[in-house]
Backbone as a ProteinNet text record, in pm:
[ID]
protein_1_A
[PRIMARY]
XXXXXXXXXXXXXXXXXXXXXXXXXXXXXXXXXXXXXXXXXXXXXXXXXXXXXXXXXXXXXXXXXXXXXXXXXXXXXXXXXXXXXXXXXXXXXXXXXXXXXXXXXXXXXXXXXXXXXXXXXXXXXXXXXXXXXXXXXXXXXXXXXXXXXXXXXXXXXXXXX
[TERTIARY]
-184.5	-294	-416.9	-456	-596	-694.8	-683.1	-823.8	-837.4	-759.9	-762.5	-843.8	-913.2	-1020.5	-1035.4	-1006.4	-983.3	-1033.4	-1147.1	-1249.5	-1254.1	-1254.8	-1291.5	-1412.4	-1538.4	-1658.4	-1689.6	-1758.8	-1785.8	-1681.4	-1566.1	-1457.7	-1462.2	-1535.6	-1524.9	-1406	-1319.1	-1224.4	-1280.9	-1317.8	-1286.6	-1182.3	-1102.5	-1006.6	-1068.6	-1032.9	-1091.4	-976.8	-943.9	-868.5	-925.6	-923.9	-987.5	-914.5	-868	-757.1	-839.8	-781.1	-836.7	-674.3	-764.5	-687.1	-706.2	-589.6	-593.6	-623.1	-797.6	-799.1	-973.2	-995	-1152.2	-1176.1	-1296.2	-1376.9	-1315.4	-1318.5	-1340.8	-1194.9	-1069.4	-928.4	-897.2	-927.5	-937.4	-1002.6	-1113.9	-1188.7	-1096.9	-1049.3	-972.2	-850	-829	-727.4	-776.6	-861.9	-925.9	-1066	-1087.9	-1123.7	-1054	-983.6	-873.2	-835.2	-879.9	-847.2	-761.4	-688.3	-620.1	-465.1	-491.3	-356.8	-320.2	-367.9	-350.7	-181.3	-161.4	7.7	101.7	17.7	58.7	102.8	-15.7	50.5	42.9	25.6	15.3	141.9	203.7	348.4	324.6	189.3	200.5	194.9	205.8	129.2	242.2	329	415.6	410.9	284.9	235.8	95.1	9.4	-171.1	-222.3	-312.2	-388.9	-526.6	-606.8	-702.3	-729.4	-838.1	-886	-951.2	-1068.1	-1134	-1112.3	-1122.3	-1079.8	-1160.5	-1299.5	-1357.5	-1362.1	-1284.5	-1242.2	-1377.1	-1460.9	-1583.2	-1688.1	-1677.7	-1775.9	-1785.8	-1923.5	-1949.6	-1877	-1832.9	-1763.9	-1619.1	-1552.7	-1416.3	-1326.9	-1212.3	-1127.8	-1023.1	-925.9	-789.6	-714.5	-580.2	-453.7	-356	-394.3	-244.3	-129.3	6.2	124.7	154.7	148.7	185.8	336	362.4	501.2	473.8	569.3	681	684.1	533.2	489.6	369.9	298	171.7	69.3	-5.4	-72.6	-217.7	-294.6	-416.9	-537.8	-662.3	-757.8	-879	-917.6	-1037	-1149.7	-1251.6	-1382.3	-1409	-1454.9	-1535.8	-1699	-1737.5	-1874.4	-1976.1	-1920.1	-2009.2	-1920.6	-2011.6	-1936.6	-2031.8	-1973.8	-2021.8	-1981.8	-1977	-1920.2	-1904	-1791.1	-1768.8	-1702.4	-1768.8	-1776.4	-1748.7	-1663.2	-1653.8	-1653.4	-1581.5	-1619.4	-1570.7	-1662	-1609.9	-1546.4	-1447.7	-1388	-1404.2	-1384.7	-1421.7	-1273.7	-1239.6	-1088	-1169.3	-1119.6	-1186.8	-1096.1	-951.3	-840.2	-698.6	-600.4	-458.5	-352.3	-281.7	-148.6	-72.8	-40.5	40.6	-42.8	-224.3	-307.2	-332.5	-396.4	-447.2	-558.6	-580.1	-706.1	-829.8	-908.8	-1015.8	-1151.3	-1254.9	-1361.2	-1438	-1376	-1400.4	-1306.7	-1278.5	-1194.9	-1308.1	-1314.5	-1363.5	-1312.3	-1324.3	-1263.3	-1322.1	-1331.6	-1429.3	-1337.9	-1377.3	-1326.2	-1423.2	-1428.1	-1509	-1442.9	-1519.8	-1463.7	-1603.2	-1539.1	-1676.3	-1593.6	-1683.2	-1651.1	-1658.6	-1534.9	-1569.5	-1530.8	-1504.8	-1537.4	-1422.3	-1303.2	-1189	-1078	-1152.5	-1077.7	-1187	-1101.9	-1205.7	-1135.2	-1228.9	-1234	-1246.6	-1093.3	-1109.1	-1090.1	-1149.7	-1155.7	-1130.3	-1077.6	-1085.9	-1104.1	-1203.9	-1241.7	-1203.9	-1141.9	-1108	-1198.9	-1235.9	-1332.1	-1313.7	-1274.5	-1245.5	-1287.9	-1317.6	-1292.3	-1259	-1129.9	-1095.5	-1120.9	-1109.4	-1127.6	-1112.9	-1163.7	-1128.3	-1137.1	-1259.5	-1305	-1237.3	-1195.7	-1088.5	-946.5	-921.4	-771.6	-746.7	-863.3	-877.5	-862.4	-960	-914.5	-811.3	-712	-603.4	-476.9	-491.5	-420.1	-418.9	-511.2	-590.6	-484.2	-604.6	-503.6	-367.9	-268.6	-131.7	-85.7	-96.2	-24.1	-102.8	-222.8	-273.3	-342.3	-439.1	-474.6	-344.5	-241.1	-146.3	-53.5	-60.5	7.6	-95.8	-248.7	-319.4	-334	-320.2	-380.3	-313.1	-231.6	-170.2	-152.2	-255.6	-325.9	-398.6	-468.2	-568	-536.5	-425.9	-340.4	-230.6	-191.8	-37.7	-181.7	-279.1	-388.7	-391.2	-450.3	-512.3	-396.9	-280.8	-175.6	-82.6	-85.1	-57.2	-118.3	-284.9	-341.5	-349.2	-326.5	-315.8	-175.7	-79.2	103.6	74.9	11.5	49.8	-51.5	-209.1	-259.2	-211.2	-161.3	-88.3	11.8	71.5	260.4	155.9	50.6	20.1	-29.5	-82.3	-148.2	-50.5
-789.7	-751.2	-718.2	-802.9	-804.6	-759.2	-852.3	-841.4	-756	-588.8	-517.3	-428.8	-365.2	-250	-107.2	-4.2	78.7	189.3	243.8	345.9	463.9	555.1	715.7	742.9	733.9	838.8	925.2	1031.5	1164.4	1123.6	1086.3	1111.4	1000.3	898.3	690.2	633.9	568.1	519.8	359	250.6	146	91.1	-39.7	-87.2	-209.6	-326.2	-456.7	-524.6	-650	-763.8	-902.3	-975.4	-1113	-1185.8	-1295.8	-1401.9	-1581.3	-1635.9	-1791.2	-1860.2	-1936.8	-2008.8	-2161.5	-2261.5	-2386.6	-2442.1	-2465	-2499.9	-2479.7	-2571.1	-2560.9	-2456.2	-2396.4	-2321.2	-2302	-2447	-2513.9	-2476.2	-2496.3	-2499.2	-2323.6	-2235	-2101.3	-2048.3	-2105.9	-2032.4	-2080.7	-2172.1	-2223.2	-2154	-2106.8	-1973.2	-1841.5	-1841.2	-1646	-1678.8	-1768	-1776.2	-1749.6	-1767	-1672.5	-1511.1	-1438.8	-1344.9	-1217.3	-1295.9	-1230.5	-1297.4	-1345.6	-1416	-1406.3	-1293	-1225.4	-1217	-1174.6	-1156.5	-1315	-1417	-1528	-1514.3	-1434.2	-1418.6	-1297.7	-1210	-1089.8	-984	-962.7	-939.8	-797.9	-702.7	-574	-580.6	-693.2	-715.5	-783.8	-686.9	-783.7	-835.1	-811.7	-890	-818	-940.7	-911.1	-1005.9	-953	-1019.9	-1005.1	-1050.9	-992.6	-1014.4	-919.6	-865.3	-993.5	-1054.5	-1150.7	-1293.1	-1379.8	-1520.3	-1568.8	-1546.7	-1576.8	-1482.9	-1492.2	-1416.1	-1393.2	-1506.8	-1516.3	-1459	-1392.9	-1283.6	-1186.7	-1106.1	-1035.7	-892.9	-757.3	-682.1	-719.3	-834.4	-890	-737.3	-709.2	-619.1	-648.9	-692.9	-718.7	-552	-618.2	-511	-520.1	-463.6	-505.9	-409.4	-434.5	-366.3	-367.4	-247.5	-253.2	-220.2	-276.3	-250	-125.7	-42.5	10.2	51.8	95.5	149.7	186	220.2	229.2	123.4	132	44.8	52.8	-66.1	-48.7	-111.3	-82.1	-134.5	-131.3	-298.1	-314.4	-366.9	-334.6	-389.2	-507.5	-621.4	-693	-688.4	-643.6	-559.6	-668	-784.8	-883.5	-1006.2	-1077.1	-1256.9	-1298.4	-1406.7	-1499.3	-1614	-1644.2	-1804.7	-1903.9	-1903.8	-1986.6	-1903.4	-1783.7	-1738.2	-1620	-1531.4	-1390	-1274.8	-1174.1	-1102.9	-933.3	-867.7	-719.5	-665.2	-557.5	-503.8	-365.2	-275.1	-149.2	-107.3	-32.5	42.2	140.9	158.8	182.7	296.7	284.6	388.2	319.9	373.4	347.2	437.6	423.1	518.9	523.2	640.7	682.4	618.2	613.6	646.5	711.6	772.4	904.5	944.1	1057	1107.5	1051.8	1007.4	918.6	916.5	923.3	910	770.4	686.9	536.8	432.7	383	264.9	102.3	42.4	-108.7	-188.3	-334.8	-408	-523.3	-583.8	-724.1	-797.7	-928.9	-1068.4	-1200.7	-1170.6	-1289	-1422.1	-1564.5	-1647.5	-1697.6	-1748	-1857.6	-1953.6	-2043	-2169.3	-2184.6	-2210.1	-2266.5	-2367.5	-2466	-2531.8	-2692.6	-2633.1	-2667.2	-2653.8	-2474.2	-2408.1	-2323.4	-2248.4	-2125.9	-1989.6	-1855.5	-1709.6	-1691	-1595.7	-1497.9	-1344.2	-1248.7	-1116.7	-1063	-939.2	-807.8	-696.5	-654.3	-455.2	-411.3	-317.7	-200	-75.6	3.1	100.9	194.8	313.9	461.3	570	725.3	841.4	910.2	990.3	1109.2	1180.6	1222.6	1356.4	1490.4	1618.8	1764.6	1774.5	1705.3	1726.4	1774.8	1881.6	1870.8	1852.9	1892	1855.1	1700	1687.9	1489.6	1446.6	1497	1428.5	1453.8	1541.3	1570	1480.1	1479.3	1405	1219.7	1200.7	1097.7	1074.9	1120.6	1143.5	1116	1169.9	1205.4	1113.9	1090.6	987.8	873.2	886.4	789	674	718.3	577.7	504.8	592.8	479.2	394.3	456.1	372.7	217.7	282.1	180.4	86.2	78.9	76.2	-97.9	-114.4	-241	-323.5	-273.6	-337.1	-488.9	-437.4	-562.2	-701.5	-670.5	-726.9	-827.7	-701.3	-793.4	-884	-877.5	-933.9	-1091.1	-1065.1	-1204.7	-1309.8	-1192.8	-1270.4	-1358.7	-1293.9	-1331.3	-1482.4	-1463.2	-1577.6	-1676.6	-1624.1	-1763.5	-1831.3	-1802.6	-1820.4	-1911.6	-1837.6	-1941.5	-2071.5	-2060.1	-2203.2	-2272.2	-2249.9	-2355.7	-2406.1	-2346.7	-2358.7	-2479.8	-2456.8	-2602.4	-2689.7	-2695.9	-2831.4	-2940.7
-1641.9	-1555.1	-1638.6	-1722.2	-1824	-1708.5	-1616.3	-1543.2	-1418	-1479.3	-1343.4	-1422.3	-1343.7	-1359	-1254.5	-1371.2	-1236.7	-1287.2	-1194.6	-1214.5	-1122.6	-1163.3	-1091.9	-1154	-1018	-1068.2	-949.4	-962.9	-857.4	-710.2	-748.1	-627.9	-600.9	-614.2	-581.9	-661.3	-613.3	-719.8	-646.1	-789.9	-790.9	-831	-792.8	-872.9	-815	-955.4	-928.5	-1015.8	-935.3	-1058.7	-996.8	-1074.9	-1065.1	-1146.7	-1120.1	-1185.5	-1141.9	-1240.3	-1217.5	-1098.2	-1038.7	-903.7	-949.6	-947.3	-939.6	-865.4	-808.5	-677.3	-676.7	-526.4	-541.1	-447.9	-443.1	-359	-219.3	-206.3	-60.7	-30.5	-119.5	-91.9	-46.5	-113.9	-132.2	-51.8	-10	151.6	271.5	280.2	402.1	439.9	325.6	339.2	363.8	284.4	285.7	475.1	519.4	664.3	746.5	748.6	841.9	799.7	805.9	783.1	846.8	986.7	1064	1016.4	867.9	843.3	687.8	664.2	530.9	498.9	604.7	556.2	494.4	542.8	472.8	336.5	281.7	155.8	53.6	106	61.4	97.4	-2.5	-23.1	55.5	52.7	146.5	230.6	302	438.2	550.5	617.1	691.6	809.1	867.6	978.1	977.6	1045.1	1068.4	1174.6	1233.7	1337.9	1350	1418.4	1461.8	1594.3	1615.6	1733.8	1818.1	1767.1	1781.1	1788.9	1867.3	1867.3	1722.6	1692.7	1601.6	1457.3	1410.3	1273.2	1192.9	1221.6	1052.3	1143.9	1254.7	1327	1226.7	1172.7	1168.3	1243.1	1215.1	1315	1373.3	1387.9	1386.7	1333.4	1423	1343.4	1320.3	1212.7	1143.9	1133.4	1164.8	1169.2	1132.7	1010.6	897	940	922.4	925.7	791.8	725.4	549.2	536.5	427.9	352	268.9	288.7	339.4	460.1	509.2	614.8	671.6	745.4	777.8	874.3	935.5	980.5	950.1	933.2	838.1	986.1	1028.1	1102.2	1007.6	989.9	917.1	998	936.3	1038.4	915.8	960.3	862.1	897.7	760	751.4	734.7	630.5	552.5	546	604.4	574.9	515.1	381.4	316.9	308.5	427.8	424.4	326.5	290.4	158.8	30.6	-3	-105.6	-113.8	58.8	46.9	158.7	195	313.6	226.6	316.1	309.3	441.5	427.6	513.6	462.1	584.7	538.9	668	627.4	666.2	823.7	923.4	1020.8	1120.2	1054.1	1146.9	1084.1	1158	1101.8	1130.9	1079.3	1099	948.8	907.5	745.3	676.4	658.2	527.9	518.1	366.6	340.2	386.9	360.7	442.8	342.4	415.8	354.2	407.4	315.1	369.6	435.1	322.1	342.7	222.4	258.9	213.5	234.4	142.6	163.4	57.6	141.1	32	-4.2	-90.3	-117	-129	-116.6	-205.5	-203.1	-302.2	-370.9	-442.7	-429.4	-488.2	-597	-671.4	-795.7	-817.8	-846.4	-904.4	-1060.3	-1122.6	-1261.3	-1295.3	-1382.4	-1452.7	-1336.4	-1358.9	-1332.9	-1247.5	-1181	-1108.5	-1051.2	-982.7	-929.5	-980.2	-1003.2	-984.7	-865	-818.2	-720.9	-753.6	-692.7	-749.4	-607.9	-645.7	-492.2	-571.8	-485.5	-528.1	-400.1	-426.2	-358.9	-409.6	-302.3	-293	-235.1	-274.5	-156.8	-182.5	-133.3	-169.9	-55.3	-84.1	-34	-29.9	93.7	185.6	89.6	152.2	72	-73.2	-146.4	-269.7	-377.7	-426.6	-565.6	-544.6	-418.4	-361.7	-343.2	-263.4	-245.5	-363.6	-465.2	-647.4	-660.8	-677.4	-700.7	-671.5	-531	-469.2	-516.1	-555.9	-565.5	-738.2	-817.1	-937.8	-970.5	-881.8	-887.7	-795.7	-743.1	-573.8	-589.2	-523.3	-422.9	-529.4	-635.8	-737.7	-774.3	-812.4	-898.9	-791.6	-688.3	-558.7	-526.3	-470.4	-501.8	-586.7	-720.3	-861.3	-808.5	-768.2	-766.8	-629.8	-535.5	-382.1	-463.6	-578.1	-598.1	-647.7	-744.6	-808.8	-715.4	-636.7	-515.1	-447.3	-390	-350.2	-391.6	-492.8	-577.2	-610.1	-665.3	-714.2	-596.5	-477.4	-392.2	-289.7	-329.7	-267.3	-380.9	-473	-617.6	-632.1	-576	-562.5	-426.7	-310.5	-220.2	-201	-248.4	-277.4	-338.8	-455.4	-554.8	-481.5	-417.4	-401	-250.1	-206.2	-106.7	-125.9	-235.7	-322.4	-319.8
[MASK]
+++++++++++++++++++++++++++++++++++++++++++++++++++++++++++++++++++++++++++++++++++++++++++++++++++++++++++++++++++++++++++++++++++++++++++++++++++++++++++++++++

């Protein structure tokens, strides 16, 4: 996991990983456009839907069922057709107490292949306790959302080529 990155500043924890994909742009958006179908391949994710007939709406809400447990409601904040959407965490059941949760994914094109990346973005609730908690539990539980992520949509494009 070279390309994971994981930051705590004034109570923000980033974590970012970005990995190269065998595959074009075009192959990798046709998957990440649907976004009520994440669980395709994202090993936390054991079923998802969305709200909306039209997924690449602006405001669209996805509803992940996570492994081991929990249920996740995302708003999508930002579409970039082609190249990317944000979701920002909106309600749920068994997450932590949170101020905000969001998530990116981005694609680039290089040479041969493409870069895909996901940041994850949060801070918790109740300030040195929220760090605390954060610290001890909740980053190192996270620390590997970004990772099962990428690694997950780079396993199942290949495996359809």
């Amino acid at each position: 996991m070279k390309d994971l990155r994981v930051e705590t500043r004034a109570g923000i924890t980033t974590i970012c990983y970005a990995a190269k994909i065998n595959a074009t742009p075009g192959k990798i958006w046709d998957v990440l456009k649907q976004p009520g179908r994440i669980c395709d391949f994202h090993p936390l994710i054991k079923k998802s839907y969305m709200d909306s007939s039209s997924p690449s709406d602006k405001g669209g809400i996805r509803h992940c069922h996570l492994i081991p447990m929990g249920i996740m409601r995302e708003k999508i904040t930002e579409w970039n057709e082609g190249h990317g959407f944000t979701t920002e965490v909106i309600g749920g059941r068994m997450l932590p107490p949170y101020v905000f949760m969001k998530g990116v994914v981005k694609i680039e094109a290089n040479e041969n292949n493409s870069r895909a990346s996901f940041t994850f973005t949060y801070k918790l609730k109740y300030g040195i306790i929220g760090d605390m908690m954060n610290s001890l539990f909740i980053r190192p539980q996270f620390k590997n959302a970004p990772y099962q992520y990428i690694t997950g949509l780079k396993n199942h494009i290949e495996s359809i080529q």
